[in-house]
C-alpha positions in Angstrom: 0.0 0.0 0.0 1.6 3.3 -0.7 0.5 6.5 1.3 0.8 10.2 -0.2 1.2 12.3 2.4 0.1 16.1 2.2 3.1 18.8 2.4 2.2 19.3 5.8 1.7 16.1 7.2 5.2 16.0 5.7 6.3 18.8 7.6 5.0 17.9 10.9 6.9 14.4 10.3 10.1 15.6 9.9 10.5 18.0 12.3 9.4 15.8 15.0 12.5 13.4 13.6 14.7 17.1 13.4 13.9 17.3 17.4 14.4 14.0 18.0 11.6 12.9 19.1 11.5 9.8 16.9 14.4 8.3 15.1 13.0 8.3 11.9 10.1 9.0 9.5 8.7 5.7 9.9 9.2 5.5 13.7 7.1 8.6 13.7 4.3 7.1 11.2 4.6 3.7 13.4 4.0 5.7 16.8 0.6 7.7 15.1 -0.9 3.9 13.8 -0.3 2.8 17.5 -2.3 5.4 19.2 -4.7 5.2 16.3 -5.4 1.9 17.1 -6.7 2.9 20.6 -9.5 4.7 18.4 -10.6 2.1 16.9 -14.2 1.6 17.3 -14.9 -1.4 19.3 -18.1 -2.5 21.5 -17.7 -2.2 24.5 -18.3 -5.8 24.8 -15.2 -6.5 22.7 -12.8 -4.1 25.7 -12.4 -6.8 28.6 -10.7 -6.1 31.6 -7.7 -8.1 30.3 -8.1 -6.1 27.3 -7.8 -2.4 29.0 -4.8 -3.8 31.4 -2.7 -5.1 27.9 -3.6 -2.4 26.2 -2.0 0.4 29.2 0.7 -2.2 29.8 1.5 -1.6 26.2 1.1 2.1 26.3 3.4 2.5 29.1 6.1 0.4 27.3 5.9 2.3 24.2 6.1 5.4 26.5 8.8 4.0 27.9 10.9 2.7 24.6 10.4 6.3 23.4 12.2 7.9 26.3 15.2 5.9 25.7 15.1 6.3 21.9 15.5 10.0 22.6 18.3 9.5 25.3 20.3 7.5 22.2 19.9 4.1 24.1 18.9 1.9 21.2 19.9 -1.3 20.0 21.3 -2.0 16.5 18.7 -4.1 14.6 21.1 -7.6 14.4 21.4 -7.4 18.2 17.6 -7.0 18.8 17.0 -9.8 16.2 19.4 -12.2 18.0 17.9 -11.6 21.4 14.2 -12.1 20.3 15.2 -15.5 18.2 17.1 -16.6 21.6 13.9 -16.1 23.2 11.5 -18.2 20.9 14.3 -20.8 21.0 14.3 -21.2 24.6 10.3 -20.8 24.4 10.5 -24.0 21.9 13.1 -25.8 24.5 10.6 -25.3 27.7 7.8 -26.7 25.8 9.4 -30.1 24.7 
């Protein structure tokens, strides 16, 4: 799917990425589809308690990654990839 932003949208973008705030474009674009999701309508049937605690557990942590992202502590991609497949493998190890 490709996206055509408007000049301002644009704009507002990248100078959230000039101030830091986000360490790139798409981080920026990924943050805004996050909190959109939080709109989205569902019945109030469909929000259980286990729901709302996730869903503020999740907040919290992206609050939290974001923080750090501006302070510079970030992880290179390879090393994040390597610690996530060492989890799944000791997730597969524990099951057997």
């Amino acid at each position: 799917m490709q996206i055509t932003l408007s000049q301002a949208q644009t704009q507002v973008l990248e100078t959230l990425v000039k101030q830091g705030q986000y360490p790139s474009l798409e981080e920026a674009i990924n943050t805004a589809l996050l909190l959109l999701i939080d709109d989205v309508a569902l019945p109030d049937a469909d929000r259980s308690p286990e729901y709302l605690v996730w869903a503020k557990a999740t907040r919290k942590k992206i609050d939290t990654a974001r923080e750090q992202a501006q302070r510079g502590e970030v992880l290179e991609a390879n090393v994040v990839l390597a610690q996530l497949r060492a989890k799944v493998q000791s997730a597969k190890e524990a099951a057997v």
